[in-house]
C-alpha positions in Angstrom: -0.5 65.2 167.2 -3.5 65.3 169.8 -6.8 65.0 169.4 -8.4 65.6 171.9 -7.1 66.4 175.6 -9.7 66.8 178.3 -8.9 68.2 181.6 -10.8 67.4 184.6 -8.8 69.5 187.8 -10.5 67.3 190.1 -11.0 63.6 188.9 -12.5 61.3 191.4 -13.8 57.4 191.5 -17.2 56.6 192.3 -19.5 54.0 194.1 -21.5 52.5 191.7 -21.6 49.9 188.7 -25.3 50.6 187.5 -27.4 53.5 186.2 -30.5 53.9 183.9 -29.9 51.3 180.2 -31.0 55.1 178.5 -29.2 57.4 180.8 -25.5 56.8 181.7 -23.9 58.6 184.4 -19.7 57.6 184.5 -17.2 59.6 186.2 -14.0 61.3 184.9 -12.6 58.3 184.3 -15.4 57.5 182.1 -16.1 54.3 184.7 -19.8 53.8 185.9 -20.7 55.5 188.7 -21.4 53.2 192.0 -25.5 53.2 192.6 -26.1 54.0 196.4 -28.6 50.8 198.4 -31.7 52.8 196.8 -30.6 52.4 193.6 -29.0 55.9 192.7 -25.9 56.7 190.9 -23.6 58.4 193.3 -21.1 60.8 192.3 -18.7 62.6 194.6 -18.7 66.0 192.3 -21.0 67.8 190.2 -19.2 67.4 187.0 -20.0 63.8 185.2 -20.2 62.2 182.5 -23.2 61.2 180.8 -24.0 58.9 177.8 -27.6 58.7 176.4 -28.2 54.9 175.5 -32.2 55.6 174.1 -33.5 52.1 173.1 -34.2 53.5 169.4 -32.1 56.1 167.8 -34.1 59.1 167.8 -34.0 62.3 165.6 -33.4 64.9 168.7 -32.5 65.5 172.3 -32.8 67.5 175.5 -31.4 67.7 178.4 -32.4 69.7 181.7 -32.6 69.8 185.1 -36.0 71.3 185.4 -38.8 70.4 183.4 -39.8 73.8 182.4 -36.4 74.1 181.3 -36.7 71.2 179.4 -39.7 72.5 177.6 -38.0 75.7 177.0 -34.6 74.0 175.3 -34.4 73.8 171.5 -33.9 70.2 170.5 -29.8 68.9 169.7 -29.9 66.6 166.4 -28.7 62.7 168.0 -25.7 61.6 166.4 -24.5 58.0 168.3 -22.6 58.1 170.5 -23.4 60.9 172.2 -21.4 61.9 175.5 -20.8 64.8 177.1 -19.6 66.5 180.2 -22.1 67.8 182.2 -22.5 69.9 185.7 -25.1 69.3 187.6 -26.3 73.3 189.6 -30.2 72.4 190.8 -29.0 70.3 193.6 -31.2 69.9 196.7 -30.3 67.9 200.1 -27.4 66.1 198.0 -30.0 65.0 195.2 -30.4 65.9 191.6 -32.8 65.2 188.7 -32.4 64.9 185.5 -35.2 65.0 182.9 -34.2 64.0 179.4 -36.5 64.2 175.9 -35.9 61.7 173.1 -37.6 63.2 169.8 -38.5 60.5 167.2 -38.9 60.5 163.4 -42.5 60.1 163.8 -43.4 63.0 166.0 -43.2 60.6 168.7 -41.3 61.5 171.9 -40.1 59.8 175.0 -39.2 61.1 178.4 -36.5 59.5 180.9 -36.0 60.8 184.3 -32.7 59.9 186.0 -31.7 61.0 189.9 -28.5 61.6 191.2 -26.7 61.4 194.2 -24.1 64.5 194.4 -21.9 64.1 197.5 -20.0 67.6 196.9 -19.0 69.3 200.2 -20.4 72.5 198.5 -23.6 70.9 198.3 -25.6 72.4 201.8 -28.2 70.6 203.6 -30.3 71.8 206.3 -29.6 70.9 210.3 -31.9 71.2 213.4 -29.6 72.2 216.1 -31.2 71.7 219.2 -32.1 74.4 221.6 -29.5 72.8 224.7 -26.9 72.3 221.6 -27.2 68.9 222.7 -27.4 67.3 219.0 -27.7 68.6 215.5 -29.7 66.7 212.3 -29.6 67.1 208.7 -32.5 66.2 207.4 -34.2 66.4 203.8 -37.0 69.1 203.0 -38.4 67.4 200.8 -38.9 64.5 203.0 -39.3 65.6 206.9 -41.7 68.6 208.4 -40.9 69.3 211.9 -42.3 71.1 214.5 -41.5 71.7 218.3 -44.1 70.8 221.2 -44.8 70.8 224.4 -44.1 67.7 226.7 -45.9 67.2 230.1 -43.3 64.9 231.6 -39.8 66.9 229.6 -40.7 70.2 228.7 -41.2 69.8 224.8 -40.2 67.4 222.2 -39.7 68.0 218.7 -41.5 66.2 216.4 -39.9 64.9 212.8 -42.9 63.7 210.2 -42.1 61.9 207.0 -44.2 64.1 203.8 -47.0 61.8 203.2 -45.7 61.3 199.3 -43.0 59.1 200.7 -45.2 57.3 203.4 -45.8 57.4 207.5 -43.3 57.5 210.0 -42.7 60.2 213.0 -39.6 60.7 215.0 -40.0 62.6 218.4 -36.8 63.7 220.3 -36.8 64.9 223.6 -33.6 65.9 225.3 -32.8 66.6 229.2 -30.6 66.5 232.2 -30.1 63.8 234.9 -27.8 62.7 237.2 -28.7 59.4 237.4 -27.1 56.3 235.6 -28.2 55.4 231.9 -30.3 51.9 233.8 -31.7 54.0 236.4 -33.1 57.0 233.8 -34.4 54.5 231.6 -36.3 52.9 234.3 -37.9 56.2 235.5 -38.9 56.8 232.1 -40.5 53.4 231.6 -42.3 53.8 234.5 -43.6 57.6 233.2 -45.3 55.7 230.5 -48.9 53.4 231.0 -47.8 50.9 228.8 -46.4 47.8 230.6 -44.4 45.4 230.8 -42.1 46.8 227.9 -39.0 44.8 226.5 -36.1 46.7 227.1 -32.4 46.0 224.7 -29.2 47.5 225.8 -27.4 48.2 222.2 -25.2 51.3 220.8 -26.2 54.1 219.4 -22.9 56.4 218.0 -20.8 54.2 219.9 -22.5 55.1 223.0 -24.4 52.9 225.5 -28.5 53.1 225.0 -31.4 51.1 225.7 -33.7 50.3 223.1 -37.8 50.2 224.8 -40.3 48.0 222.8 -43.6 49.2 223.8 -47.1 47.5 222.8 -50.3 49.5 222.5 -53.9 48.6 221.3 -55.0 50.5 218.2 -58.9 49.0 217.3 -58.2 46.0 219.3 -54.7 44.9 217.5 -51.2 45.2 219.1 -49.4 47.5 217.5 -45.7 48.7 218.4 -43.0 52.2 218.9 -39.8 52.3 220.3 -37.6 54.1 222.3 -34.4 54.9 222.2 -32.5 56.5 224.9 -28.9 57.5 225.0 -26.9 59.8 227.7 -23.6 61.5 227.2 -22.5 63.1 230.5 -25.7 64.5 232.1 -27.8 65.1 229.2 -29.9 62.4 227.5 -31.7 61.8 224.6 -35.0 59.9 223.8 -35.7 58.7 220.2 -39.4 57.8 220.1 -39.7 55.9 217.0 -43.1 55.5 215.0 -43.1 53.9 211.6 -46.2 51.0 210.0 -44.3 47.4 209.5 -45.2 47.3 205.8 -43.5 49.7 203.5 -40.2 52.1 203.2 -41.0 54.6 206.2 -39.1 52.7 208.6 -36.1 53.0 206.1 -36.6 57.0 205.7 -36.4 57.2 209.8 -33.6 54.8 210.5 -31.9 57.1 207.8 -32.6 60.4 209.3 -32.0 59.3 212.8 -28.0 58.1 211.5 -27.4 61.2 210.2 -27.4 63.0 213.8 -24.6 64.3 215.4 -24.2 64.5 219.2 -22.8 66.9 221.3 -18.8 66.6 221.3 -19.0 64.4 218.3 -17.3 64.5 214.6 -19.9 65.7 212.7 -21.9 63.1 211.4 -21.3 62.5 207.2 -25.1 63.2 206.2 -26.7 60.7 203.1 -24.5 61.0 200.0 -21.1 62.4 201.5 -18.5 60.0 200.3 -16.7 57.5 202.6 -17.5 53.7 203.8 -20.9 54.2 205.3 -22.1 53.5 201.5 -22.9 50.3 200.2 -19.4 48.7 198.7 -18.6 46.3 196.6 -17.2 42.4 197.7 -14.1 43.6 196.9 -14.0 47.0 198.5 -15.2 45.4 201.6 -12.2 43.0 201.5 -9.4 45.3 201.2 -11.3 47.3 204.3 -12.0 44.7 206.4 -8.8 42.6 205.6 -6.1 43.3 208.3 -8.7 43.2 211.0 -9.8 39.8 210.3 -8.1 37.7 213.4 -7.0 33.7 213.4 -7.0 32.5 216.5 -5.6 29.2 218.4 -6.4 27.9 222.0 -4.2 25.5 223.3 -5.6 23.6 226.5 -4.8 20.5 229.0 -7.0 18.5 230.0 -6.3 16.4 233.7 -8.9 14.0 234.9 -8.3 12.9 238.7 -9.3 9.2 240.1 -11.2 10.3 243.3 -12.9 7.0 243.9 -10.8 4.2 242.6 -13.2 1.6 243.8 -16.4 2.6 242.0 -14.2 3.8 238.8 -12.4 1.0 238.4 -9.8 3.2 236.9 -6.3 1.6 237.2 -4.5 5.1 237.2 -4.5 8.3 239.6 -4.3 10.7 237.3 -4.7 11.1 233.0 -3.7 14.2 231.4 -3.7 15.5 227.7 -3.6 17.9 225.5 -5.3 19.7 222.4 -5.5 22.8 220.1 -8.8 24.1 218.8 -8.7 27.1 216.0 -11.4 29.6 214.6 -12.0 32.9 213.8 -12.2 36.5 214.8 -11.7 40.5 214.3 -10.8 43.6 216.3 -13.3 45.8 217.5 -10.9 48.0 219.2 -7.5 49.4 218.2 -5.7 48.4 220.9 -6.1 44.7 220.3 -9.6 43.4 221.7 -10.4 40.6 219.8 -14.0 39.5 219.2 -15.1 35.8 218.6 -17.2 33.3 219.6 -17.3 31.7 223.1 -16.6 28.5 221.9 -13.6 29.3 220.4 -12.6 31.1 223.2 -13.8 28.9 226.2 -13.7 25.0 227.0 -15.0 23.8 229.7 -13.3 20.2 230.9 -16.0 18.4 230.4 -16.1 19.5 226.7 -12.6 19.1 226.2 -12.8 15.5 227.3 -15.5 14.1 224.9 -14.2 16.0 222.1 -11.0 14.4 222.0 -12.3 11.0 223.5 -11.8 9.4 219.9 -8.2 11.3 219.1 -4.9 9.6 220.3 -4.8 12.5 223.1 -8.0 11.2 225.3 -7.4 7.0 224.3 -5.4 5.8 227.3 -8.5 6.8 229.9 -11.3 5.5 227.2 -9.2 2.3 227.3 -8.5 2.4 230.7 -12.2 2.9 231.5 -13.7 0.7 229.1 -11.2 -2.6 228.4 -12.2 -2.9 225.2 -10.4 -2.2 222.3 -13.4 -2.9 219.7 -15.8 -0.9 221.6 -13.1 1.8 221.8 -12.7 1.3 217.5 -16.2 1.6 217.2 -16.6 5.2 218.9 -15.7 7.3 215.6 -18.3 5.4 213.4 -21.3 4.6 216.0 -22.6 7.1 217.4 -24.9 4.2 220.0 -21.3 2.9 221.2 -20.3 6.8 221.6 -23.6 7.8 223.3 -23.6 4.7 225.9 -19.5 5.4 226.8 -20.5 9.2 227.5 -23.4 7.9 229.5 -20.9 5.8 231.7 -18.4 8.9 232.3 -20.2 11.5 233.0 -22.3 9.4 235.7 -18.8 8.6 237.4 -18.8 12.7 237.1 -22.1 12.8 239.2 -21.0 10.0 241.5 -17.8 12.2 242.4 -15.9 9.6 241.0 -13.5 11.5 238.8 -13.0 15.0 238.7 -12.2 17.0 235.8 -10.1 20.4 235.4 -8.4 22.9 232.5 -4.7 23.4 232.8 -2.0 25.1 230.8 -4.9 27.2 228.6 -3.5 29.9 226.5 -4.2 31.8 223.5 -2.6 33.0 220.2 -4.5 35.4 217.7 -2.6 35.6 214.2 -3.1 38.8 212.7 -0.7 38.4 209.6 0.0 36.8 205.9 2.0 33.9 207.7 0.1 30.9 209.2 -0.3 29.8 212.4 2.4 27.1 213.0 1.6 23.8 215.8 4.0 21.4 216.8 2.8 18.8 218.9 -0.3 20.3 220.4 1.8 23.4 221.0 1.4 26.7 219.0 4.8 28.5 218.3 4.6 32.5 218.4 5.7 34.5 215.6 6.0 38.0 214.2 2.3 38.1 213.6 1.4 35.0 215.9 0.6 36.8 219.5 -0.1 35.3 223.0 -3.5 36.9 224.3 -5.6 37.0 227.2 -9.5 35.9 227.5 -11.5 39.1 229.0 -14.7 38.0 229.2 -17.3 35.4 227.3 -20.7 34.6 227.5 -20.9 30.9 226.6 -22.8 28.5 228.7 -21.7 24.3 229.6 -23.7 22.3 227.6 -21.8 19.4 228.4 -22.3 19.5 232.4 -23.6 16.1 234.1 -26.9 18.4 234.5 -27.3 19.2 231.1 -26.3 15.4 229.4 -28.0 13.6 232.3 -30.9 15.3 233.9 -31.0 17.4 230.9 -31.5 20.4 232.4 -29.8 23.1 229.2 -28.4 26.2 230.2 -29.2 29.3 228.0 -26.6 31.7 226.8 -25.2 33.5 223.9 -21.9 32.5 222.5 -19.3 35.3 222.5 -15.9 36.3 223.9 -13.3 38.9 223.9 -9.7 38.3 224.0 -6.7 40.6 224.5 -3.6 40.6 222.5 -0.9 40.7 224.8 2.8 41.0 223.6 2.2 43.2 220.8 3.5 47.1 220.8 1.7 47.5 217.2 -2.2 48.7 217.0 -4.8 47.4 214.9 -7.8 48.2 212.5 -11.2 48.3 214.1 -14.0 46.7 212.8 -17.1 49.1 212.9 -19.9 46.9 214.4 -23.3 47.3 213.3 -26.8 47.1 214.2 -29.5 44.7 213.1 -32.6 46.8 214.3 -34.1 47.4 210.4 -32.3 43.7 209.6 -34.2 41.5 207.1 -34.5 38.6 205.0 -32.8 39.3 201.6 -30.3 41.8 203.1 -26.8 40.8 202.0 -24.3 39.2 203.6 -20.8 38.7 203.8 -18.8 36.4 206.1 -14.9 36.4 206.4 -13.2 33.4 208.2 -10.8 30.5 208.7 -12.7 27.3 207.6 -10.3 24.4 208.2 -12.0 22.9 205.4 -9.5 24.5 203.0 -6.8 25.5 205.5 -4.4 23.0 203.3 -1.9 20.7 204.1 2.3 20.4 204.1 2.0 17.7 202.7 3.6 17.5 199.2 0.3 15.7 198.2 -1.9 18.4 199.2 -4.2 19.7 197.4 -4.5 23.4 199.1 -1.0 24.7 200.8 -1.2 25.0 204.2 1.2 28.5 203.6 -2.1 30.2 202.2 -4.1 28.7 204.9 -4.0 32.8 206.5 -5.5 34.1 203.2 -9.4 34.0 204.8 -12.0 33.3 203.4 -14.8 35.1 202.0 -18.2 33.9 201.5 -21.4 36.0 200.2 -25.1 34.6 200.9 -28.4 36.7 202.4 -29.9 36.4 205.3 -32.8 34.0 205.0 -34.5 34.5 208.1 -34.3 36.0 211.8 -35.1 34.0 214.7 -34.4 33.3 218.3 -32.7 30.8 220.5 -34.4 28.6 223.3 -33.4 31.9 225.7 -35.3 34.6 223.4 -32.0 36.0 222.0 -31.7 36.7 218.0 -30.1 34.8 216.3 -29.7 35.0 212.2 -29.8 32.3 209.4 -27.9 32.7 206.5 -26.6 31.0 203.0 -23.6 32.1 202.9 -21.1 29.2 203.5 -19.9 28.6 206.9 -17.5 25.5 208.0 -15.9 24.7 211.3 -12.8 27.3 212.1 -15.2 30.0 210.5 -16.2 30.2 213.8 -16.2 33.5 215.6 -15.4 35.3 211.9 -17.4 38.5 211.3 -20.3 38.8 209.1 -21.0 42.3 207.3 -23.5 43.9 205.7 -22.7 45.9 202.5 -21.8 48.8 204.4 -18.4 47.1 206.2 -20.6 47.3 209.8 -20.4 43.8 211.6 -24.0 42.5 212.1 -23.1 38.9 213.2 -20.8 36.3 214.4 -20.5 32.9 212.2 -21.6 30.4 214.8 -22.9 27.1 214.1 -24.3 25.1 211.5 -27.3 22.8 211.1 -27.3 19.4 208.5 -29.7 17.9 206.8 -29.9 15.8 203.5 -31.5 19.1 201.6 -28.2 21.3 202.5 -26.4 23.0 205.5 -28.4 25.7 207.2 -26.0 28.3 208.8 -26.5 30.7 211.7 -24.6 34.0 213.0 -24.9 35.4 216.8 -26.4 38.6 216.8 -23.3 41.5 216.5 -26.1 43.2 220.1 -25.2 40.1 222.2 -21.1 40.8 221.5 -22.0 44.8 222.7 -23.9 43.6 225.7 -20.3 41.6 227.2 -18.1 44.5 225.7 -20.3 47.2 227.4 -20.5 45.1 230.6 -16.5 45.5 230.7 -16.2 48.9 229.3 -15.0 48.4 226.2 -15.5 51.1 223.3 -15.7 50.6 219.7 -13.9 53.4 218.9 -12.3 54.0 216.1 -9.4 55.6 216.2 -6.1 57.3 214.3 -5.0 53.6 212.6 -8.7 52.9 211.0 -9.0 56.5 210.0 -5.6 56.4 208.1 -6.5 53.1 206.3 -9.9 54.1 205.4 -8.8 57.2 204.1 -5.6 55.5 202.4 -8.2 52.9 200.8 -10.4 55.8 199.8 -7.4 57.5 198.1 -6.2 54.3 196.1 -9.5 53.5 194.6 -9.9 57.2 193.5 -6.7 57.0 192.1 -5.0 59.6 193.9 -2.3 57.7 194.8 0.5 59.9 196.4 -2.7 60.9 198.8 -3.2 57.3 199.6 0.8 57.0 200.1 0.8 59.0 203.0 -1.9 57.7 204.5 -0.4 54.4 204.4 3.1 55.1 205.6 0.7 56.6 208.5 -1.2 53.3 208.9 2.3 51.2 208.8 4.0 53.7 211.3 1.2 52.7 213.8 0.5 49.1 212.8 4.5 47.6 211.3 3.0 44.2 210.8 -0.3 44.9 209.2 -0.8 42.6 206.2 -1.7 44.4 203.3 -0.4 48.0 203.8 2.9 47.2 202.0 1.0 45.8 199.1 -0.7 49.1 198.6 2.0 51.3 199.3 4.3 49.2 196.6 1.2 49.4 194.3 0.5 52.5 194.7 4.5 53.8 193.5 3.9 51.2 190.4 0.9 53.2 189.6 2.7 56.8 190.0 5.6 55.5 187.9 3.1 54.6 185.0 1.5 57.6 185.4 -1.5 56.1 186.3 -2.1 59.1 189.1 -5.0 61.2 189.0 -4.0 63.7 191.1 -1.3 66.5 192.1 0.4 68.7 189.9 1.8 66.9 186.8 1.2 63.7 185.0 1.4 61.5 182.0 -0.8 60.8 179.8 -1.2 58.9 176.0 -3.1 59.8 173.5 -4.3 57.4 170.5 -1.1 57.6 168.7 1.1 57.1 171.7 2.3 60.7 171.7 3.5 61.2 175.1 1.5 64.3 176.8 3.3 66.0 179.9 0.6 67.9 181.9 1.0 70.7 183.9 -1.6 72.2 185.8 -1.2 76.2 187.1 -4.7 77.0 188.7 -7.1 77.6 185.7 -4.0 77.3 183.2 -2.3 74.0 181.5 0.9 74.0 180.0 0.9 70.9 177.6 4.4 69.4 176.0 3.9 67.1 173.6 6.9 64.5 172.6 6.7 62.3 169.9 10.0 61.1 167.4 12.4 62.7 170.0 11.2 66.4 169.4 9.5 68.3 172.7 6.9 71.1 172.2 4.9 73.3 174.6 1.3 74.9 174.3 -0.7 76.6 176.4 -3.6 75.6 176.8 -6.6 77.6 178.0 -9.6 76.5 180.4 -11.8 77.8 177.7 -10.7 75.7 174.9 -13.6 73.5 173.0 -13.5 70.1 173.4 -15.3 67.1 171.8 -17.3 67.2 175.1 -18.4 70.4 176.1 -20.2 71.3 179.4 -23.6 72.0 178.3 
């Protein structure tokens, strides 16, 4: 026998873990929804749940969506606990209200108001299409006015305004032809303006080249600041003029509206609340996203040093040679296997990779050779004065011409699998997950040049490279990479890497397994401040935990959009102070060699497969997997989920299709059936099988209101 049986045609999960402590919001599942980054409850239908947690019982209730309807409702006596279903219909611009009354004993009373975010496809919002049909903008009524102007220097402009209840900030867009180059447009528009010498950014916007133009203007004698943004897609170009007050949430409200734009030829952008990864996720979430795109890389390279001046070196050999592996971190940013890191990981110049394997057994016999000493040579590890004054001695032989130094034999392997990366010897063996790659590009200067150790002279560059997976037929998951315009202290942030710290051992001693050493690793922290290098470029300090082979690992914000690179690290006695490459100096060297971040079929699929499993429709996220491993045989989780996923349809854990089991209290087995607005239910308990119809109109013990 049943008690109750609830049906819910179109059960979903949702984002959020938080909600009001008086007013609940859970979905169908009866799990809290997800809150959205302004503290929301999100849900992707308008059919919740919703509990009422008051913080003393109280005699009465209402509930409405309007307060004139709440004034108008006659009071429901408040017997704990009291759920019910719920469907929200006064939805505007994805956003609802609810206003609920507690009535107390004492003729006191006490009002809660709760928003929610309903991300319902049926749910309409308002677009700006532009008169060239270059671009078209959702935007929210209750927030943005707009009105179209004429523009001396472009015809007209249009003119967003944020509604003074939420604060200040203008957007002005102006849209044109040209048949010039994105540089040369910029430039003539630059020069249309009196405000000089502007900074000028090249970025993305949409995944298209733009510049960003940082202009400074006097307003009462104090420098104040707007921006341009200006993108081009064929002929036509856009400017985003940007307006907003440094103190406040306006600067929020714009950066929202202007992400919610669509250009010409583009899938239409998802506008605020419409379900998918552009929402804030949880650590885990992230993970399972970000997982198979996650790269472990090894660079394998000879060093030769060459006795050019036997006489002054005093060198007793022509020629030394050895040998080393460095390993670190990186991700895709492009399905067909561009590989993102640092340049240090990437590059070593010879100089580099002499002094740092002078005190290994690869680079002794020349430190012996050169200085006859084997206590000095004993004392280079621990002393850094005996270290300092045998660099000193080398790399003024480098300046004299003495010796030369050159790379030989470099190569590359990028590990995108579950198995690790296996060396032998200095060599690094492929394997079914291990690949050879190519290096690209990088933008990495020599720090360890005679000019920079001896005369001191430092060169200023970023740190980032791109590699290219070579012998692979498979594709891979792109990594969506961010921006870190509206960036600040506080934010969140999540690093994912290879720290060699705990990349274990084979040793049976060990206390970590080396065969786990390709789990990476993830590490949460916020970013405690944004600054620049000696060359003016940003750079981004963070607590999150960062060791050496984390280097060149992606760092996320909580949206899954790479703002960083893990770079370096600073030590002191108080702590280690860790710092990321900003994600804009990785799109400056991919734009300079034309490459996209596109994302393509393969992220689609796994995206949508990931969205499917944690809703629970698992025969939905089946497919999209089998699609994902079709494209991608060797990616590292898929087969996890896909084998999960049948566990969870044989338990009858499925939330979806046409039947399914279910259990009520007493372990009666319930077979449901689902015919449009009709369910046929069979009930079998002590081997005997009945079926009921049963009718959408039915009562339950929690009725829509």
């Amino acid at each position: 026998m049943v008690d109750v049986l609830i049906v819910f045609q179109h059960p979903k999960i949702f984002k959020s873990n938080a909600s009001s402590p008086y007013v609940v919001f859970k979905n169908a599942s009866g799990q809290v929804l997800f809150v959205n980054k302004d503290n929301i409850p999100t849900s992707e239908s308008p059919e919740v749940i919703i509990e009422l947690n008051p913080s003393k019982q109280p005699r009465s209730y209402k509930v409405s969506e309007t307060p004139n309807g709440l004034a108008q409702m006659e009071p429901k006596p408040y017997q704990p606990p009291v759920k019910f279903a719920y469907q929200f219909k006064n939805i505007h611009n994805n956003l609802s209200t609810l206003f609920v009354e507690f009535l107390y004993s004492d003729g006191s009373f006490q009002k809660v108001t709760s928003s929610i975010e309903i991300n319902s496809q049926s749910v309409s919002t308002p677009e700006f299409i532009s008169s060239a049909n270059f671009y078209k903008l959702p935007y929210d009524k209750r927030l943005w006015g707009y009105e179209v102007k004429p523009d001396q220097d472009f015809g007209s402009r249009v003119i967003f305004t944020l509604n003074k209840e939420y604060g200040f900030a203008r957007l002005d867009i102006i849209e044109g032809e040209s048949q010039k180059d994105l540089a040369s447009l910029t430039d003539e528009i630059i020069k249309k303006s009196i405000l000089n010498p502007p900074l000028k950014e090249l970025i993305q916007f949409k995944g298209k080249p733009a510049y960003l133009v940082t202009y400074t203007e006097k307003v009462l004698g104090q420098d104040t600041y707007f921006y341009q943004q200006i993108v081009k897609s064929n002929n036509k170009f856009l400017i985003f003029e940007k307006r907003f007050p440094k103190l406040g949430d306006s600067q929020n409200y714009l950066d929202n509206l202007l992400r919610s734009i669509s250009l010409e030829g583009d899938n239409p952008s998802k506008v605020k609340g419409v379900s998918g990864y552009s929402t804030t996720l949880t650590t885990a979430e992230l993970v399972d996203l970000v997982r198979p795109s996650i790269a472990s890389i090894a660079h394998s390279f000879c060093v030769e040093i060459n006795n050019l001046a036997p006489d002054l070196s005093k060198l007793s050999q022509a020629q030394y040679n050895f040998c080393g592996v460095s390993k670190g971190s990186g991700f895709i940013v492009n399905e067909k296997g561009i590989v993102a890191t640092n340049g240090h990981v990437a590059k070593i110049y010879p100089e580099e990779g002499l002094i740092t394997n002078l005190p290994y057994e690869g680079g002794k016999a020349f430190a012996l050779d050169l200085i006859r000493n084997e206590d000095f040579y004993s004392q280079l590890n621990s002393n850094p004065q005996y270290l300092d004054r045998f660099l000193t001695e080398i790399f003024s032989l480098i300046d004299k011409k003495a010796i030369s130094l050159n790379i030989t034999s470099e190569k590359y392997y990028v590990n995108m699998g579950s198995e690790p990366i296996k060396v032998d010897q200095q060599t690094v063996i492929p394997s079914a997950t291990t690949y050879t790659a190519s290096l690209i590009d990088f933008d990495y200067p020599n720090r360890y040049s005679a000019d920079s150790i001896i005369r001191k002279v430092y060169p200023s560059n970023s740190d980032v490279a791109l590699l290219k997976i070579e012998n692979s037929p498979n594709l891979f998951p792109a990594l969506s990479l961010g921006m870190i315009d509206n960036l600040k202290e506080g934010q969140d942030v999540i690093v994912v890497g290879y720290p060699t710290l705990v990349e274990g051992g084979d040793n049976p001693g060990a206390s970590i397994s080396y065969k786990t050493s390709q789990k990476p690793t993830v590490t949460r922290g916020i970013v405690s401040s944004i600054k620049q290098d000696a060359s003016g470029r940003t750079i981004i300090q963070t607590d999150a935990s960062i060791d050496h082979g984390n280097s060149g690992g992606p760092a996320f914000d909580s949206s899954a959009s790479v703002i960083g690179i893990a770079t370096f690290m600073l030590e002191s006695q108080s702590g280690h102070f860790n710092f990321l490459r900003s994600v804009s100096d990785l799109k400056e060297l991919m734009s300079k060699n034309k490459i996209d971040n596109k994302q393509a079929d393969l992220t689609s699929y796994w995206k949508k497969g990931l969205d499917s499993y944690k809703n629970r429709q698992y025969g939905k996220a089946i497919e999209y997997f089998e699609k994902v491993e079709k494209l991608s045989p060797t990616h590292p989780t898929v087969k996890e989920f896909i084998e999960s996923s049948k566990k969870a349809i044989t338990k009858g854990e499925s939330l979806e299709g046409l039947t399914g089991f279910v259990k009520n209290e007493k372990n009666s087995n319930i077979f449901l059936i689902i015919f449009g607005g009709v369910s046929l239910v069979s009930f079998m308990s002590a081997g005997f099988l009945t079926i009921l119809p049963l009718f959408a109109k039915e009562e339950t013990n929690t009725p829509y209101i």
